[in-house]
N, C-alpha and C positions, 0 to 999 in steps of 0.2 A: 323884103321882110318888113318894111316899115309899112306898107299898104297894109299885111297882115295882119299887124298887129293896130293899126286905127278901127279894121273891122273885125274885133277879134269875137267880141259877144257876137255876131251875124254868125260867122265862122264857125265858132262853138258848137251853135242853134245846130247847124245842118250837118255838123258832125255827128252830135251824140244822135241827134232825128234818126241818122242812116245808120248808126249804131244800132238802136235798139230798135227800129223796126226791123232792119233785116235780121237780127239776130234773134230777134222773139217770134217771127213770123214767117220765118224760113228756114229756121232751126240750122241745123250742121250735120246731114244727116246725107243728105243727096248733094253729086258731086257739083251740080251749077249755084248750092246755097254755100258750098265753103268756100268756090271761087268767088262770090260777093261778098262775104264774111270778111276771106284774108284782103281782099280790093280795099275796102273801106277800113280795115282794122289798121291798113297798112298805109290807106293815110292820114288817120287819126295818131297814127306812129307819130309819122313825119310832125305833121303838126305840133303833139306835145313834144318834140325835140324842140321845134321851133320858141317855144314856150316857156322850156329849160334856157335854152341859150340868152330870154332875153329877160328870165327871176329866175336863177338858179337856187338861190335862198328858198324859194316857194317852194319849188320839188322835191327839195331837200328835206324841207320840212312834213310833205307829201307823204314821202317815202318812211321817213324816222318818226313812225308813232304806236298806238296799240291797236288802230285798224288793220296796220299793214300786217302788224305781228302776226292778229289773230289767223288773218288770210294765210300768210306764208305758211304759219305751223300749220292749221286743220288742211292745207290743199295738201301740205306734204302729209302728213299722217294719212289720210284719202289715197295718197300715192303706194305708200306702203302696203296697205293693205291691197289695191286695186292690183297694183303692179305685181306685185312678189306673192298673188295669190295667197294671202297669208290666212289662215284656217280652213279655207275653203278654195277650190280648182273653180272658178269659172272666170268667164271671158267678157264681163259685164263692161272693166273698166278701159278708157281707150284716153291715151293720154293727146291725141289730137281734139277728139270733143272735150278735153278737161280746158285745155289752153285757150280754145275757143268760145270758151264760157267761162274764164276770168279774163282774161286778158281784153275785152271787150270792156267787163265791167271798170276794169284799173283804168282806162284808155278814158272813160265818160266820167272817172273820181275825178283822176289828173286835168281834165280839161277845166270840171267845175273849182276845183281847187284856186285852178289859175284866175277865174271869172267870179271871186267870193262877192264882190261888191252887185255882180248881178244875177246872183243866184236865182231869183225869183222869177226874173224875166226870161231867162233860159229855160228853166223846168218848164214855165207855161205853155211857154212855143213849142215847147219838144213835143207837151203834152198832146195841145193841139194839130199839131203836125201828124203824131202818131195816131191818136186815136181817128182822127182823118183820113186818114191813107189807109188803114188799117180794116175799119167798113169798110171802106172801096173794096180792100182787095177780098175780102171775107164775102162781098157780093159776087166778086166776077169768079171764086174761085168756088164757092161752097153749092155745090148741086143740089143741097136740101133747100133752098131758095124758092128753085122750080115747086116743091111741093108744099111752101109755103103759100107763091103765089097763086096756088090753086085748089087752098082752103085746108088742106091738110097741117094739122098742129104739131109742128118740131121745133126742137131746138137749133137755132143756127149759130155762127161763130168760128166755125171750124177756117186755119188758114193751110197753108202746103206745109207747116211746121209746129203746127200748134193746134190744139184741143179746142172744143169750144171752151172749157175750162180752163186752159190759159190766156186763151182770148179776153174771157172775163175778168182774169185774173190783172193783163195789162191793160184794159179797162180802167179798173178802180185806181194802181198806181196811177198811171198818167193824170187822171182824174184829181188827184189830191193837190197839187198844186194850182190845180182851175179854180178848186171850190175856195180854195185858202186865198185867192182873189177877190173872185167875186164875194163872197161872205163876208170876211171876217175884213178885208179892204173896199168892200163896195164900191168898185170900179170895173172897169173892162168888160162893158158887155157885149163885147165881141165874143168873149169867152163865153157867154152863153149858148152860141153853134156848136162848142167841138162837148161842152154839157150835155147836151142833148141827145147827141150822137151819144156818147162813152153811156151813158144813163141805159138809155136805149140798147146798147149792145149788151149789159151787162143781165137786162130785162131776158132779152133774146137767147141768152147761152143762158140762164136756170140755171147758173153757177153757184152752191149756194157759200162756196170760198168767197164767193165777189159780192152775193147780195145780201148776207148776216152783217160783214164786216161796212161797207158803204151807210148802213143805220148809224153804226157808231163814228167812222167820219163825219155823218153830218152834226152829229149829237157834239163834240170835239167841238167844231168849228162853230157852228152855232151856242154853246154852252161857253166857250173859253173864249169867245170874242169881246164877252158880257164884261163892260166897266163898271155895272153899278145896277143895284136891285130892280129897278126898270126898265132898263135894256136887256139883263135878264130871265125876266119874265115873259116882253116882247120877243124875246131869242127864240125862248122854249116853244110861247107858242107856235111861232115860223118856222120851228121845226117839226112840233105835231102837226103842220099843215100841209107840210110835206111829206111826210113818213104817210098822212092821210090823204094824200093826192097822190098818190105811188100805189098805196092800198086799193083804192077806188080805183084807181087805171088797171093795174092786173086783176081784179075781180072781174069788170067789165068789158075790157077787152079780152075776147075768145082764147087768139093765142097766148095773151100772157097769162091769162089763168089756169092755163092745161101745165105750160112750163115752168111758170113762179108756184103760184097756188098749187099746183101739182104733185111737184116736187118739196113742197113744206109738208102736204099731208103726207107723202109718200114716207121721210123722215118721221114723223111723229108714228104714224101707224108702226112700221119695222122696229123704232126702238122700242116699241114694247111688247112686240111679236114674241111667241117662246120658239118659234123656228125659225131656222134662216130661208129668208124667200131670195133665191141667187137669181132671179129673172130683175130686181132692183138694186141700185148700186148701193143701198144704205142695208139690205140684207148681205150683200158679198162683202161689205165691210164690216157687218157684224162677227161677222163669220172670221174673216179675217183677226180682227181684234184680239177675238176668242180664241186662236189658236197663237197669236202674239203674245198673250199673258201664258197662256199654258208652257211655251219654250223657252221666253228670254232667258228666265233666273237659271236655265242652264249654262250658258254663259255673259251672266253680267256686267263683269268688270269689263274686258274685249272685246266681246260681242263675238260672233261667230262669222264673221268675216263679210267682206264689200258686199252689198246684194243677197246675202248667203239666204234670207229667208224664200226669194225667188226657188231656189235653187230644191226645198227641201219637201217633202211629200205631204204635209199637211196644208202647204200654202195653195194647194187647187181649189180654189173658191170663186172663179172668176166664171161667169157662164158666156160660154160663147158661140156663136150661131155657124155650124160646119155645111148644114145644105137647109134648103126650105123644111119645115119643121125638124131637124136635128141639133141640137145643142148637145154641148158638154162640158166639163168645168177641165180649165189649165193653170197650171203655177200663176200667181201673181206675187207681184210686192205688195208694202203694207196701204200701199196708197197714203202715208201720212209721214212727215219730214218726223216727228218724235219718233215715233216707232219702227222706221226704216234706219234712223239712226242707232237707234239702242239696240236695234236686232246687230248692224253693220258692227257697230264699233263699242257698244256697249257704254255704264257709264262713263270712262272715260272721253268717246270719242262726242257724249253728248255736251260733256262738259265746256272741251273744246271747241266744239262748234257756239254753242247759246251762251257761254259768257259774255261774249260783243253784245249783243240782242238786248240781253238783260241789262247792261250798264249802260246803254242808251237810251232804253226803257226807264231808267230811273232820271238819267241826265235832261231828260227830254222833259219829264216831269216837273222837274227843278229846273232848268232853262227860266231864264229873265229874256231869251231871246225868242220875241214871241213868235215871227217866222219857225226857229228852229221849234219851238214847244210843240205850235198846234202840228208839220207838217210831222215833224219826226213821230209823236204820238201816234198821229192818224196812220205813218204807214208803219212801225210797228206793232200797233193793235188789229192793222189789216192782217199782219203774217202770222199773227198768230191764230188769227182762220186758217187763213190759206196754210198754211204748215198745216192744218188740220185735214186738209183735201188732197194732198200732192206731195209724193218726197221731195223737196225743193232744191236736195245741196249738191245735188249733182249733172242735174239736168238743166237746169235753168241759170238764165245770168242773173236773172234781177232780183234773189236775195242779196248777191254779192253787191249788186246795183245798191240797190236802198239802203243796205246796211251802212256800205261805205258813205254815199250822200246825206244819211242821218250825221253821221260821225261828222263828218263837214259843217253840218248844224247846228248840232251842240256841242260837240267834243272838240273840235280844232278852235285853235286862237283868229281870231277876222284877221281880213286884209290888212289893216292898218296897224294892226300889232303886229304880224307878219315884220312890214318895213319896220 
């Protein structure tokens, strides 16, 4: 135990690492990804016992606050509805994937919790661990490769458990703690490699959850770095030079302009379409939208139950490809964490989910703790993209991720008040 604990930040590192890679990137879906899931969950277990046993003050303090609350009530309310099929019969909710997507996230709170004084140095390794392995695996697993290396312009990102869009999506987290180094501490250019790579992947999946939101992280980090009206000014411009060296590269380069550039005109054309074109994902989403505003206010307070808008005959808007020239549209969800929420659980259950978010969102604002300010910021203002592309509260760990590590940021008392 006492070896453990001399290398406890090392430790940490390659816990939360095999945490969140396997659990973002092999999802819980197929039976050899939940047998790595419970492997490593199970001893990320062990470890935060270990952890407890030797500051039980710290878990304590862990446990008794108003992150945990938010978590235990909105997972239980989630429960209710999912479990006991409450307004609506479907078979959406599974209470083994719910477990496996908290209990990961509680598992990477607890550990940071324990490691407050080297918060910074942990995230970065995670970050670059992940986003490292994470190409690799995106190369040796995603077949659209072969028709990139042979000139053809696709989107790549895709893993055995994730989207190219969540790919992008753990992209930009992992990322936020790299830049918040390098930038705003101008050190470690070591971190410049797993930069590059995360930059680049996020280029590659035309996410545009990952590539709206990464603007205004640099803008964060470079703007709020600024000690005084000269450094300032120099910020700003280092960062139009960048937002201008990013611009210039996906115009220029082939592929990223079919997939960045493509995908912005794509958006801008459809929002102002008077028809929905369902062959684009920003026409099936309008379409969507459109039929979201038409039903909620039938039941607003509650909502009409877990998933219920999947379920119901307006929601076929999704076009999908049955044989060589055949398509047809089938149910989908809203594709968006607000409005999968408000359809799910209505304003109540929005309440309870986004009050955390919000009062983190302010606390982060107000932070004198400049770690916690810019990091918590940047990946707050990231979800609030990404909530815009992806129902997040149910499928994913790493709103619960972020949310609870902001809360560790701004919201909890440091190590040394702790003791």
């Amino acid at each position: 135990m006492k070896q453990i604990l001399e290398n406890k930040k090392w430790i940490s590192i390659i816990i939360i690492s095999l945490v969140v890679y396997i659990r973002c990137s092999y999802g819980v879906v197929r039976n050899y990804a939940v047998v790595m899931n419970v492997i490593v969950v199970g001893i990320g277990f062990l470890y935060c016992c270990i952890l407890t046993a030797n500051d039980y003050k710290a878990t304590k303090n862990s446990i008794i606050n108003p992150a945990i609350l938010w978590l235990v009530v909105f997972v239980f309310f989630e429960f209710i509805y999912g479990h006991f099929k409450l307004f609506i019969n479907t078979d959406e909710y599974s209470m083994q994937y719910t477990l496996l997507t908290i209990v990961p996230a509680l598992l990477c709170y607890e550990i940071l919790w324990h490691n407050k004084d080297d918060i910074l140095d942990i995230l970065t390794s995670v970050g670059s661990f992940v986003i490292i392995v994470v190409f690799i695996t995106n190369i040796l697993y995603d077949s659209l490769w072969d028709e990139v290396r042979a000139g053809v312009l696709v989107r790549v990102g895709e893993l055995p458990g994730a989207s190219v869009i969540d790919t992008g999506n753990l992209y930009l987290l992992m990322l936020i703690p790299i830049l918040y180094a390098i930038i705003v501490e101008r050190k470690r250019l070591i971190l410049l490699i797993p930069t590059v790579v995360g930059i680049s992947g996020i280029l590659l999946s035309g996410s545009k959850s990952s590539l709206i939101p990464i603007v205004f992280v640099f803008a964060i980090l470079f703007i709020g770095s600024s000690n005084d009206q000269i450094t300032l000014k120099k910020n700003i411009c280092i960062f139009l030079a960048v937002i201008c060296f990013l611009g210039i590269l996906c115009y220029f380069v082939p592929l990223l302009n079919d997939i960045v550039i493509g995908r912005i005109v794509e958006l801008l054309e459809e929002a102002n379409a008077t028809e929905y074109n369902f062959k684009t994902s920003t026409g099936q989403r309008k379409a969507i939208w459109d039929a979201f505003k038409a039903h909620f206010f039938e039941k607003p307070i509650l909502g009409h139950g877990f998933y219920a808008f999947k379920e119901m005959p307006y929601s076929a808007c999704t076009l999908v490809k049955i044989s060589e020239g055949v398509y047809e549209l089938e149910n989908s969800q809203t594709h968006m964490n607000y409005t999968e929420i408000l359809f799910s659980f209505g304003i109540v259950g929005f309440i309870l989910y986004y009050w955390l978010p919000v009062l983190l969102l302010v606390k982060s604002f107000l932070s004198k703790n400049r770690v916690g300010k810019m990091i918590g910021l940047s990946m707050l203002v990231s979800f609030i993209f990404i909530d815009m592309g992806l129902d997040m509260f149910y499928k994913y760990m790493t709103p619960y991720y972020v949310y609870l590590l902001v809360y560790i940021l701004v919201g909890a008392k440091d190590a040394q008040e702790e003791r």
